[in-house]
Every structure is written in structure tokens, then in C-alpha cells.
Backbone as CSV, one residue per row, in Angstrom:
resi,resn,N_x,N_y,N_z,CA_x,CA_y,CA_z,C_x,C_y,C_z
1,UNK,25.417,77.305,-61.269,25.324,77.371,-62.713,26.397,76.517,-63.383
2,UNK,27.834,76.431,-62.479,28.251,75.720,-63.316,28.460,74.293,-63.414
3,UNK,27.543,74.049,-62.497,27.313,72.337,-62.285,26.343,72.227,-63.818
4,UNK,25.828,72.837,-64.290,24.761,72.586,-65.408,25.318,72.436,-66.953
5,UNK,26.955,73.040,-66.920,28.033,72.748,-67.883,27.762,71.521,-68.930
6,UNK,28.345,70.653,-67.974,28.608,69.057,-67.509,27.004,68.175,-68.839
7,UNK,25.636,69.297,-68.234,24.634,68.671,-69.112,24.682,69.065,-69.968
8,UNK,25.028,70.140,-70.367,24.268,71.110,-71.356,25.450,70.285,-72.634
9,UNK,26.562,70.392,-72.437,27.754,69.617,-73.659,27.096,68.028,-73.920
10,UNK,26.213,67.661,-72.547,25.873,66.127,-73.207,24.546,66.198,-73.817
11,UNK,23.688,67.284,-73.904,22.848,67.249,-74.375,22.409,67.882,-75.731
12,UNK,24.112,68.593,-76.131,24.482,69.290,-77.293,24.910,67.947,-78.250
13,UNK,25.557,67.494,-77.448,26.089,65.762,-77.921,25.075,65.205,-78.741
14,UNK,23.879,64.851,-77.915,22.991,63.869,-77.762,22.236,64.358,-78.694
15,UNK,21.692,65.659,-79.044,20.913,66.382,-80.151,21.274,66.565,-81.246
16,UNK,22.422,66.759,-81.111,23.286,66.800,-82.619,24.243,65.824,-82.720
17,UNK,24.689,65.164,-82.576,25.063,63.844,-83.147,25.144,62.508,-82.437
18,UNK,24.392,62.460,-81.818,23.951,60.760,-81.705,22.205,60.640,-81.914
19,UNK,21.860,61.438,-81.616,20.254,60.874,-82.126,19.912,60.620,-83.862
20,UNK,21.208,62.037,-84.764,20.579,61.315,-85.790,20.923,59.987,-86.193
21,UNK,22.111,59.720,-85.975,22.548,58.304,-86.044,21.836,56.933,-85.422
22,UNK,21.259,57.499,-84.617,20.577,55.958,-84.471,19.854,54.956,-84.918
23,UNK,19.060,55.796,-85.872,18.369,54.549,-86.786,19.326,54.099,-87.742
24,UNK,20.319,54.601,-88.518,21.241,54.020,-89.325,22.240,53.031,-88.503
25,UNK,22.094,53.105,-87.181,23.407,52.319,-86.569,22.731,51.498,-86.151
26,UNK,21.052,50.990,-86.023,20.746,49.879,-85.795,20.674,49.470,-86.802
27,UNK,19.982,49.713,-88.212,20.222,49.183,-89.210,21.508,48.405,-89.767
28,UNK,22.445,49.484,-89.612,23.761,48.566,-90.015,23.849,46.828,-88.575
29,UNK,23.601,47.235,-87.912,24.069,46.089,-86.898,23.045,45.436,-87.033
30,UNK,21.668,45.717,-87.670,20.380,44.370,-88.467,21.347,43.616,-89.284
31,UNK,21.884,44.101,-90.007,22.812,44.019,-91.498,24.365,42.862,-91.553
32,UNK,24.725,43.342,-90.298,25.900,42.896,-89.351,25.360,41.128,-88.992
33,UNK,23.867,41.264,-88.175,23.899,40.073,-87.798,23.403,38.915,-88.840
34,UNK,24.394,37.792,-88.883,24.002,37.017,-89.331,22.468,36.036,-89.348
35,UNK,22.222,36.108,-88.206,20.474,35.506,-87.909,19.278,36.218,-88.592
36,UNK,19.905,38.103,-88.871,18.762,38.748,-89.493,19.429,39.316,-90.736
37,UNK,20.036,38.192,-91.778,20.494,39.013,-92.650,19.036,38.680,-93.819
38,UNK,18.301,38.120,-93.277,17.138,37.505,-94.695,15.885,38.891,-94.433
39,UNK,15.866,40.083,-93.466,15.043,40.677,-92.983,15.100,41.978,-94.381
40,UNK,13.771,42.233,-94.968,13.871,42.975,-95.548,14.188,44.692,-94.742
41,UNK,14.540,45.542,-95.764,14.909,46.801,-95.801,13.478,46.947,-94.722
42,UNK,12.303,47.034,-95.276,10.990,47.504,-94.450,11.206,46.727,-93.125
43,UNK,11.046,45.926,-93.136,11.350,45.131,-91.893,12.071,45.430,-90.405
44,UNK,13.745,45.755,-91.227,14.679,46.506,-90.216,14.279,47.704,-89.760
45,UNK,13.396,48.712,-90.846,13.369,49.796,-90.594,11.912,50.111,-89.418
46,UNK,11.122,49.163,-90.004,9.941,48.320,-88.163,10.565,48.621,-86.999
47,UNK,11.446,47.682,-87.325,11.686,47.533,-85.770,13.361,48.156,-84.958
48,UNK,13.559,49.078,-86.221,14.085,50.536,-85.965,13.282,51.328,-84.926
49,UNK,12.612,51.614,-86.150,11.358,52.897,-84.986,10.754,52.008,-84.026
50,UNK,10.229,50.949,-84.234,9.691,50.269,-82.578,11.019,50.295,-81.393
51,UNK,12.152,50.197,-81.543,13.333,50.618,-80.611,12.935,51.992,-80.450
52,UNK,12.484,52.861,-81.220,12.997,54.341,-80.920,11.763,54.933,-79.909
53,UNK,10.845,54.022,-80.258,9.937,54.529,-78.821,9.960,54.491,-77.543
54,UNK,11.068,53.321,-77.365,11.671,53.631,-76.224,12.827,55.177,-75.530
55,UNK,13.051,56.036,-76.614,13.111,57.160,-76.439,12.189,58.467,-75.972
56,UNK,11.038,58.199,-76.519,9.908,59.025,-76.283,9.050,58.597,-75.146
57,UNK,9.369,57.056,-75.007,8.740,57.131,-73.565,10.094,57.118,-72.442
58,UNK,11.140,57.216,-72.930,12.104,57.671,-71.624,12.291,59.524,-71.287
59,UNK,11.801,60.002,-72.444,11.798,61.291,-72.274,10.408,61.678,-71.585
60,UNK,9.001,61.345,-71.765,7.861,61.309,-71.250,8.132,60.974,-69.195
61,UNK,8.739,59.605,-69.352,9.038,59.503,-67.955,10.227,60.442,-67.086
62,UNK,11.146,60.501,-67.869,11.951,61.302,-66.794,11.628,62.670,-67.003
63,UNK,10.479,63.521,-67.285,9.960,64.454,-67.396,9.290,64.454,-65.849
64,UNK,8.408,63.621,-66.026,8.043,63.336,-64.700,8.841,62.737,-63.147
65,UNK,9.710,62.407,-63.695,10.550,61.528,-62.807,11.440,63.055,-62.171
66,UNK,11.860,63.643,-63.079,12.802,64.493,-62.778,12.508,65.890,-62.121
67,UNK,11.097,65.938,-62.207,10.096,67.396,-61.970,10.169,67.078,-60.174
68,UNK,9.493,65.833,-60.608,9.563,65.365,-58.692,10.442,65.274,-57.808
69,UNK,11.804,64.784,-58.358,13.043,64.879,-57.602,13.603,66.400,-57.335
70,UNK,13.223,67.204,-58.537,13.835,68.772,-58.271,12.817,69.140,-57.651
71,UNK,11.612,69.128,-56.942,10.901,69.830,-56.128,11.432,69.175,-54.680
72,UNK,11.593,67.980,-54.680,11.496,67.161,-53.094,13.352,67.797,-53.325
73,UNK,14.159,67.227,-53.969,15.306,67.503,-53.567,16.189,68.639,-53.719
74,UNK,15.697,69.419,-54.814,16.597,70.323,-55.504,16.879,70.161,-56.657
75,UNK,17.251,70.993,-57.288,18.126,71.204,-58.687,19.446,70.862,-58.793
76,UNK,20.473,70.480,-58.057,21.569,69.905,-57.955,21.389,68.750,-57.614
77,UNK,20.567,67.484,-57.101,20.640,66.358,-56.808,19.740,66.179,-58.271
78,UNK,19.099,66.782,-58.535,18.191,66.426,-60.420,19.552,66.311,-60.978
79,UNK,20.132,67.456,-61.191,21.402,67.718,-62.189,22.054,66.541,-62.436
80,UNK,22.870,66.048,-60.910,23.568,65.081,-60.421,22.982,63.846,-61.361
81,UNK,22.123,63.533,-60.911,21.359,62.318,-62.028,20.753,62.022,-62.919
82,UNK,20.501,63.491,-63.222,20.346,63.373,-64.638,21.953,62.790,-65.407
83,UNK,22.765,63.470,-65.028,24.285,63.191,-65.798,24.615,61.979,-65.627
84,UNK,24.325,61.037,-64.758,24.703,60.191,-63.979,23.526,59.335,-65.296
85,UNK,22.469,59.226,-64.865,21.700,58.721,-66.427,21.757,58.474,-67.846
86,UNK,22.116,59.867,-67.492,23.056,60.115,-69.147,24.136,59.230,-69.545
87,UNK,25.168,59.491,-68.400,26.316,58.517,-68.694,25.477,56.919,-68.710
88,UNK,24.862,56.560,-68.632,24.634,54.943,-68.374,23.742,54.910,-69.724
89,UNK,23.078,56.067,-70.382,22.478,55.850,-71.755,23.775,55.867,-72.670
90,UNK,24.914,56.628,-72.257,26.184,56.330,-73.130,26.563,55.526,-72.882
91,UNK,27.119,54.318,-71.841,27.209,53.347,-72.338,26.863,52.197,-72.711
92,UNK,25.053,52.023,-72.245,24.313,51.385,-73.850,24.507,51.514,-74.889
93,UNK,24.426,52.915,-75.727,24.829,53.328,-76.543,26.117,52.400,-77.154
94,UNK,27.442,52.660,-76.026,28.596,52.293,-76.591,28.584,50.361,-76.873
95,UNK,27.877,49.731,-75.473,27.688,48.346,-76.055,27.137,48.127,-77.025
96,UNK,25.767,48.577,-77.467,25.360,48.384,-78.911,25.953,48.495,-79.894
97,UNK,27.136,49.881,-79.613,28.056,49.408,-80.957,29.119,48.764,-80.875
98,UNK,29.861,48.441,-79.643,30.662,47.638,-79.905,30.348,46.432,-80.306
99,UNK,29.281,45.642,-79.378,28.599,44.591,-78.987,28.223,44.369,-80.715
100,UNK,27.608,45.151,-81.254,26.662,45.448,-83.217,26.032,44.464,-82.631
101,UNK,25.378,43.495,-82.795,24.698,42.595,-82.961,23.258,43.146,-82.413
102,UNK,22.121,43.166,-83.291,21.235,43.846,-82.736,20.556,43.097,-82.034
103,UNK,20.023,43.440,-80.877,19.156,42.766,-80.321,18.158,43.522,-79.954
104,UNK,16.494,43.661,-79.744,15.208,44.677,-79.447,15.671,45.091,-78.003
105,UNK,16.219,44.364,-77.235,15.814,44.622,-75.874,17.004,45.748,-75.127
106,UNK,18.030,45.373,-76.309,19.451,46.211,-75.643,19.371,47.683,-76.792
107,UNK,18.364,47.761,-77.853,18.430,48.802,-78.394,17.047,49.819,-77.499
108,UNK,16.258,48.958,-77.464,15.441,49.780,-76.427,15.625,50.238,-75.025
109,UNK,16.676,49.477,-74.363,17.870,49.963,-73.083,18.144,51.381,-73.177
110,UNK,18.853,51.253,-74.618,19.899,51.912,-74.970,19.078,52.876,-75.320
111,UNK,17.391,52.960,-76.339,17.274,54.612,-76.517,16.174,54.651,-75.144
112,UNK,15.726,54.557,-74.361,15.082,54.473,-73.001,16.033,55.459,-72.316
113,UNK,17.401,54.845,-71.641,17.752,55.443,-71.173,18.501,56.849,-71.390
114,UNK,19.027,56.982,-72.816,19.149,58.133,-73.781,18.241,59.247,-73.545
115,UNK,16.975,58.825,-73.850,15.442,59.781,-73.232,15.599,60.044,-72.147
116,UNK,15.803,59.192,-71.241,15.353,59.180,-69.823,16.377,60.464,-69.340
């Protein structure tokens, strides 16, 4: 039980304050880059939510991904990588904001593996 700690604080994290932030923190880093500063408000906010589906299909897949590993391996090797996942959606997360500069492919990284 108390290996499950470890998720449960990153997934308290992840629900309450980084998911709502994400569409405002790609927006600002639309805003940030100079190449897309001519992109209207509607525009950014496109291809906001087209990034964010890469959340719903990382949550869709590691639903499945993760059902299969805890039957073949256990619930402690799931645990294990799930956290281990997690951490690597945090630091997408953290390059996107350090990095700001938006790009489709590193914001969809970044909420993919978040889901996942």
C-alpha cells in the first residue's frame, strides 16, 4: 500500500493543478513565439485543444496498456511505471515551459504522456 503513496500525490498534482493550466500555458507560449504572434485568439485556442487530445488518447491507451501489465506482472511492476511515466510526462511538461516556444509535436509529447 505504501508503494501507491508516491502515485496518488502525483495524481493529486496532476488533477488539481497542472491540468487546469494547460491550455493557458500553451497559449501564453503561442503568444511568446515570435513566428506565431500574427495567429488569432481562435486559432491558438485550435490548436490548444488539438494538443489536448493527445491526453485523452494517452489516458484511453494506458488504460489498456496498464490493465495488461497488472494482470501478466502485478500491481507493483504497473505502479513502478506508471510513476516512472509520470515522471517523464513531468518533464515534458517542464521543457515546454522552460523551452515556451510552442511547438504541436512537443505539446502533444507532453499531454500524451501526462495521460498515459
Amino acid at each position: 500500500m505504501l508503494l501507491l503513496v508516491p502515485l496518488f500525490i502525483l495524481s493529486a498534482y496532476s488533477n488539481g493543478g497542472f491540468l487546469p493550466s494547460m491550455v493557458p500555458l500553451m497559449t501564453l507560449a503561442i503568444k511568446a513565439n515570435p513566428d506565431l504572434q500574427d495567429w488569432s485568439s481562435a486559432e491558438s485556442s485550435k490548436y490548444c485543444l488539438l494538443a489536448m487530445i493527445g491526453l485523452g488518447v494517452g489516458e484511453m491507451g494506458g488504460a489498456i496498456v496498464f490493465g495488461k501489465i497488472q494482470d501478466k506482472f502485478g500491481n507493483k511492476v504497473a505502479v513502478i511505471l506508471c510513476i516512472v511515466l509520470s515522471l517523464l510526462g513531468t518533464a515534458a511538461a517542464l521543457a515546454f515551459t522552460f523551452v515556451f516556444s510552442f511547438t504541436m509535436w512537443l505539446a502533444v509529447i507532453m499531454t500524451f504522456t501526462w495521460g498515459f
